[in-house]
VOVOGU-929633 format. One record per residue (C-alpha): residue in three letters; residue number from 1; z, y, x. Coordinates in Angstrom, 1 decimal, padded with zeros to 4 digits, m for minus. Layout:
BEGIN
+---------+-----+--------+--------+--------+
| residuo | num |      Z |      Y |      X |
+---------+-----+--------+--------+--------+
|     ALA | NUM |      Z |      Y |      X |
...
+---------+-----+--------+--------+--------+
This chain:
BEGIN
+---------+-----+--------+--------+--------+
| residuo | num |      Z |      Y |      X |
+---------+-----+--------+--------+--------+
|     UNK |   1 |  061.6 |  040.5 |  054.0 |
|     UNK |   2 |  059.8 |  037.8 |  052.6 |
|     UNK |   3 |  055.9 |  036.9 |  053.7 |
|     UNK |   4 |  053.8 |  038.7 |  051.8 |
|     UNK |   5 |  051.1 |  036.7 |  053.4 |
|     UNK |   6 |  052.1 |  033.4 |  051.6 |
|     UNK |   7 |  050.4 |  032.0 |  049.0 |
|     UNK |   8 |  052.2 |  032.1 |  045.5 |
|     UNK |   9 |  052.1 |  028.2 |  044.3 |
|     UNK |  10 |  050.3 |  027.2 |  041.5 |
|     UNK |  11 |  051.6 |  026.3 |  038.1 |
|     UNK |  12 |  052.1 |  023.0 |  038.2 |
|     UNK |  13 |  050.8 |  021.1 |  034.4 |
|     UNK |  14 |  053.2 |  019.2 |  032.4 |
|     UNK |  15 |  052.0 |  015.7 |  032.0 |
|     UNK |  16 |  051.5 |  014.3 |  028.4 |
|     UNK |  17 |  053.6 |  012.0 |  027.1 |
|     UNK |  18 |  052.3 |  008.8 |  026.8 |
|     UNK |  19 |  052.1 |  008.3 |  023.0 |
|     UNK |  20 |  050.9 |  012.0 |  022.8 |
|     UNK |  21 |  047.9 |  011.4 |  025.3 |
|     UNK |  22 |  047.3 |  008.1 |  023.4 |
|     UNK |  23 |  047.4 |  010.1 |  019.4 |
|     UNK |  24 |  045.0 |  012.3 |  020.7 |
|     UNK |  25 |  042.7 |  009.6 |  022.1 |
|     UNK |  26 |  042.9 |  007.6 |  018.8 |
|     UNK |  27 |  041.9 |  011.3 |  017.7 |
|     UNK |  28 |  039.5 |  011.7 |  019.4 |
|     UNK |  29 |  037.8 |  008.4 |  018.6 |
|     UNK |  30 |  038.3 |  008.9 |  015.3 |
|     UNK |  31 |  036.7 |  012.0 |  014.6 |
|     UNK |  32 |  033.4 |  010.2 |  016.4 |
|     UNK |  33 |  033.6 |  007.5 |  014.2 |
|     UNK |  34 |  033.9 |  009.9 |  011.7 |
|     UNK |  35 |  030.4 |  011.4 |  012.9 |
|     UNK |  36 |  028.5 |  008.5 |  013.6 |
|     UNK |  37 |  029.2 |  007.1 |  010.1 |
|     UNK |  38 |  028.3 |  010.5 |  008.3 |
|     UNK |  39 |  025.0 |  010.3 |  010.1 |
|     UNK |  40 |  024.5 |  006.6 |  009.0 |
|     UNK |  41 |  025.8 |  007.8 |  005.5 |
|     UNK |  42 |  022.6 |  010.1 |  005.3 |
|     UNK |  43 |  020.1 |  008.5 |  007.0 |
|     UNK |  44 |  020.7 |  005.9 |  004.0 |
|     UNK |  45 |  020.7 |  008.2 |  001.2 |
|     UNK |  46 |  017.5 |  009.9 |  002.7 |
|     UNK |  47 |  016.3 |  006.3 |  003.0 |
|     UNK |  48 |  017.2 |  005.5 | m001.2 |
|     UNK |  49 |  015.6 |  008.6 | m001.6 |
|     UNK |  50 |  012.4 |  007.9 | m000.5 |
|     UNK |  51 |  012.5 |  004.1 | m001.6 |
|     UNK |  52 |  013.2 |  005.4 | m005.2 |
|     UNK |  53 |  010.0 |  008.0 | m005.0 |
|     UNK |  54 |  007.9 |  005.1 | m003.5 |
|     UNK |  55 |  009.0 |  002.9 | m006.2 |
|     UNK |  56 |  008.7 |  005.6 | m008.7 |
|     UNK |  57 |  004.8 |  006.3 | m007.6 |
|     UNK |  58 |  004.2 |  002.2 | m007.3 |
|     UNK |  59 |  005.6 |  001.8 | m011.2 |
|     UNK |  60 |  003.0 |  004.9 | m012.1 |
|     UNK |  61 |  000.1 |  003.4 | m010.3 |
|     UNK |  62 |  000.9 | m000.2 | m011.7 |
|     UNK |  63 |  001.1 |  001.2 | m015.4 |
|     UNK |  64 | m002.5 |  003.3 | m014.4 |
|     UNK |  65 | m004.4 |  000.9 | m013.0 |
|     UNK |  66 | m002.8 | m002.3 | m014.4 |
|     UNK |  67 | m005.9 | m002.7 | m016.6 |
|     UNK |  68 | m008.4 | m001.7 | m013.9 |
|     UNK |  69 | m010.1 | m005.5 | m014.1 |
|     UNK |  70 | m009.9 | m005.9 | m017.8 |
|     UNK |  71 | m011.1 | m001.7 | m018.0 |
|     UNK |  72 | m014.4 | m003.0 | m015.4 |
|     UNK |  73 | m015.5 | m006.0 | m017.3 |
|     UNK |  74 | m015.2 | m004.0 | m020.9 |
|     UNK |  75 | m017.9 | m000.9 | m019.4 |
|     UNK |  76 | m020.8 | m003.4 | m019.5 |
|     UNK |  77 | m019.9 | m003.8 | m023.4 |
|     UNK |  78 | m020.1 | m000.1 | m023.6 |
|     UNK |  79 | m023.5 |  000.3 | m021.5 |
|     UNK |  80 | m025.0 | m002.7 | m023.5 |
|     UNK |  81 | m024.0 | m000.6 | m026.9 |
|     UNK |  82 | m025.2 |  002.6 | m025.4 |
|     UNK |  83 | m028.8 |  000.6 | m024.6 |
|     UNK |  84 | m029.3 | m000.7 | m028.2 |
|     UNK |  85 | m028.5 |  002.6 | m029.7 |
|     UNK |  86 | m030.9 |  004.6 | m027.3 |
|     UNK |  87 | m033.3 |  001.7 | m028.0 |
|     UNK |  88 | m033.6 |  003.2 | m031.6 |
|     UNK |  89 | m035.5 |  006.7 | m031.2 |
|     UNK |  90 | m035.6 |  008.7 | m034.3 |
|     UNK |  91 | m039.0 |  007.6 | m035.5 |
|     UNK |  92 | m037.7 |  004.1 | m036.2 |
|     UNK |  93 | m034.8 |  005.6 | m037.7 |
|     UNK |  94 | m037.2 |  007.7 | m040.1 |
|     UNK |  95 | m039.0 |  004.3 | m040.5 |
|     UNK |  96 | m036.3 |  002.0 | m040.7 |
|     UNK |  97 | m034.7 |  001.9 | m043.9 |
|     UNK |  98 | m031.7 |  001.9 | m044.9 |
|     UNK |  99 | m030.3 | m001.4 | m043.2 |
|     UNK | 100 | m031.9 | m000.3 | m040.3 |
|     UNK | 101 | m029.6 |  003.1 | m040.1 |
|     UNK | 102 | m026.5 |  001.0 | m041.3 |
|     UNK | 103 | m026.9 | m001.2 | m038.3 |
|     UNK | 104 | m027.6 |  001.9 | m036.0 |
|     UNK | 105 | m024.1 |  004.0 | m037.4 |
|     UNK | 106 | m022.1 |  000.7 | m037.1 |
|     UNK | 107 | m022.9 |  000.1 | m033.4 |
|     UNK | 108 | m022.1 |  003.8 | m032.5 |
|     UNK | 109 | m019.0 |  003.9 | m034.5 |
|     UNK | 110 | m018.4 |  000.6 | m032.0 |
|     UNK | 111 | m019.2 |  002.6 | m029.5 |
|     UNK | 112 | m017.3 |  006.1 | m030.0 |
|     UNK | 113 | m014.0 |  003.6 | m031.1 |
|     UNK | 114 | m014.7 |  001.2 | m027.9 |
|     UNK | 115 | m014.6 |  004.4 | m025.8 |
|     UNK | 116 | m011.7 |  006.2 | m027.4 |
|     UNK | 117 | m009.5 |  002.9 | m026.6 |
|     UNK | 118 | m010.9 |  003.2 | m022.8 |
|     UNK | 119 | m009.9 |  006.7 | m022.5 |
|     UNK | 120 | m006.5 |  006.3 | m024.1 |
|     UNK | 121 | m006.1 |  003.6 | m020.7 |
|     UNK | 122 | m007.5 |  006.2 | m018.3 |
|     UNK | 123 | m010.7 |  005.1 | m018.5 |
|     UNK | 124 | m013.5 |  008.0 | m019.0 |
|     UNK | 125 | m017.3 |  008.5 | m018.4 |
|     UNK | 126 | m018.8 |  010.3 | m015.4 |
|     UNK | 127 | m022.5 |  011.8 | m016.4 |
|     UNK | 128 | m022.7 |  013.8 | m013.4 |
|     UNK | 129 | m026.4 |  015.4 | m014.4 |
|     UNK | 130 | m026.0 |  019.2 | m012.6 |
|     UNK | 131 | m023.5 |  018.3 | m010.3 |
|     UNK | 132 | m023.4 |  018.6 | m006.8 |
|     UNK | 133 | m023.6 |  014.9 | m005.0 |
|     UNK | 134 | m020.2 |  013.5 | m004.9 |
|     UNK | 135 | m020.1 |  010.3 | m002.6 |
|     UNK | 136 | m016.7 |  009.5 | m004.5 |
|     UNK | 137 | m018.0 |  009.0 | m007.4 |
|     UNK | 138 | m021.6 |  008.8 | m007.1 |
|     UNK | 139 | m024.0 |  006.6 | m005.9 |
|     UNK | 140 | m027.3 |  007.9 | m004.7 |
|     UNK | 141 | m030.3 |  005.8 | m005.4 |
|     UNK | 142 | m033.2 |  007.8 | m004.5 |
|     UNK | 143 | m034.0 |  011.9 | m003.8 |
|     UNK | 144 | m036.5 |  013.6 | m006.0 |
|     UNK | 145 | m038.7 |  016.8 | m004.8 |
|     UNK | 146 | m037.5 |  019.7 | m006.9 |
|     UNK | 147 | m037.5 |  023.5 | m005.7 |
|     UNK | 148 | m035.7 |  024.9 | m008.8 |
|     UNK | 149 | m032.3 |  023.1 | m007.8 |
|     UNK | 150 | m030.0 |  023.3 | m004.9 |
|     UNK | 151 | m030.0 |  020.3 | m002.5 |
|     UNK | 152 | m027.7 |  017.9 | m003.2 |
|     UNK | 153 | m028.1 |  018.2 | m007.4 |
|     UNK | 154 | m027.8 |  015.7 | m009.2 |
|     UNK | 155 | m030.8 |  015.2 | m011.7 |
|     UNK | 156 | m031.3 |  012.3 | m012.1 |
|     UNK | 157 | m028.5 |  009.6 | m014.0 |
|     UNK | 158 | m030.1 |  005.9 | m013.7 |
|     UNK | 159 | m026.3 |  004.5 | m015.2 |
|     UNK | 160 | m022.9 |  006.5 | m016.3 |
|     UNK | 161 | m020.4 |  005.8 | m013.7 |
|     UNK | 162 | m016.8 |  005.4 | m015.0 |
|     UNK | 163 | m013.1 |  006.5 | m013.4 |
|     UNK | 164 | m009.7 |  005.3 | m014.2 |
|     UNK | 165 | m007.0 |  007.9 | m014.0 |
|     UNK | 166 | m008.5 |  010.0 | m010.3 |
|     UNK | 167 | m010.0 |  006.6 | m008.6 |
|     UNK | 168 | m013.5 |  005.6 | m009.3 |
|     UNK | 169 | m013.6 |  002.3 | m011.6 |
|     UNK | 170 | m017.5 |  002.6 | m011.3 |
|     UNK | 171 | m020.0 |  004.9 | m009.3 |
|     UNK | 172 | m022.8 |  006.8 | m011.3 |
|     UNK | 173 | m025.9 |  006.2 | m010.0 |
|     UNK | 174 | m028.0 |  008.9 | m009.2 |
|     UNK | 175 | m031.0 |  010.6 | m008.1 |
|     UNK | 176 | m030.7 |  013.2 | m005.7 |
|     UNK | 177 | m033.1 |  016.5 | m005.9 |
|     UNK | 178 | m034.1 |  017.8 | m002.4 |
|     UNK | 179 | m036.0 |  020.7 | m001.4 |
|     UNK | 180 | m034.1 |  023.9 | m003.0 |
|     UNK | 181 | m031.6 |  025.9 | m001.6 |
|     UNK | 182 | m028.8 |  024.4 |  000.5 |
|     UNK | 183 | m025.8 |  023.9 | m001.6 |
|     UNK | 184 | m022.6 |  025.1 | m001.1 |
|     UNK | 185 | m020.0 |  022.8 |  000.6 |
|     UNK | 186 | m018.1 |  020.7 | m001.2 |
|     UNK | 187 | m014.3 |  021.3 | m001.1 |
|     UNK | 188 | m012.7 |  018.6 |  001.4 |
|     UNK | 189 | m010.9 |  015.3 | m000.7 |
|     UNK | 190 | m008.0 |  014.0 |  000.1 |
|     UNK | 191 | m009.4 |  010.5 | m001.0 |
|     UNK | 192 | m009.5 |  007.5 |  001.5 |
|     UNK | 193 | m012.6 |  005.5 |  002.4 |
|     UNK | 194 | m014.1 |  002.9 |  001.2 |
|     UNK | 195 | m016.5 |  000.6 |  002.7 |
|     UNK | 196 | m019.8 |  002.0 |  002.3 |
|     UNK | 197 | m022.2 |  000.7 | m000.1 |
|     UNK | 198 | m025.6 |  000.7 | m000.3 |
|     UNK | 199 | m025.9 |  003.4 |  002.2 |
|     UNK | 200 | m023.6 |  005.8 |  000.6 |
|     UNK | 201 | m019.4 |  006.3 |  000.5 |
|     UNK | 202 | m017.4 |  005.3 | m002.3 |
|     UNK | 203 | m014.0 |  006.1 | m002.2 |
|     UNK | 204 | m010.9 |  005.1 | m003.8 |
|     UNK | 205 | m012.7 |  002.0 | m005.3 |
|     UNK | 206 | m010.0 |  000.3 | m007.2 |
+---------+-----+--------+--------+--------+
């Protein structure tokens, strides 16, 4: 009777053939190249991705705010037009004759057609008189006492500020009432710093 104690032997494995073993090595090494270069393959079309939508956002800033130097130089000619028409109150007007009011109407037709070809750049005016105080865009050049507004109003505007496109081409300057009720917070900007200037923030000074 045979030994029921011994141990039944293990199935011994077939080896490979040599040129099997070595296929499914070059298999193996395949499908890992395969891999690697489907990740590389991505990570470069993510990359062209967001190269074209950078380039796309440069080309619209560039087309914005190409004429943001020509644009600054061209809002003193406007605030020199706006002087000599507020220059003429309606008394002198009344008075003035004829040539007078001719020479008044041409220079704010200069105006109204100087300012329609700023704004069809980008370019508009910021009167902020009634606004809350916006360091972005305005400059603050002195407070004034007054009860009946919140803190923070703007009521006074000693020069129109001017913005091309969202950035700031030109602060208003202001005066700040103080003394009324605390305003309400402003909502937070997403606009970066710039250097501060004359004690107060300007940001996004192109």
């Amino acid at each position: 009777m045979a030994d029921e104690t011994a141990q039944t032997p293990e199935p011994t494995v077939p080896e490979l053939d040599p040129v099997v073993d070595q296929g499914l090595q070059r298999i193996a090494a395949l499908e890992k190249e395969t891999g690697d270069l489907k990740d590389q393959l991505l990570r470069t079309l993510a990359d062209m991705e967001n190269l074209r939508r950078r380039t796309e956002r440069e080309i619209a800033d560039a087309r914005t705010y190409a004429v943001t130097n020509f644009a600054r130089d061209i809002v003193g000619a406007a605030d020199n037009l706006t002087r000599a028409i507020a220059a003429v109150d309606a008394e002198a007007r009344a008075t003035g004759g004829e040539a007078l009011i001719s020479l008044v109407e041409g220079v704010e037709l200069t105006e109204r057609e100087l300012m329609k070809a700023l704004e069809k750049h980008g370019v508009s005016r910021v009167d902020p008189t009634g606004e809350k105080f916006d360091p972005n865009f305005h400059q603050a050049m002195f407070e004034v006492p007054d009860p009946s507004v919140p803190a923070g109003t703007v009521v006074q505007v000693m020069q129109i500020g001017f913005k091309i496109g969202e950035r700031v081409l030109r602060p208003a300057l202001v005066g700040v009432g103080r003394g009324g009720p605390k305003a309400a917070p402003a909502e937070e900007t997403t606009q970066p710093e710039a250097p501060a200037e004359n004690g107060r923030k300007v940001d996004k000074t192109v």
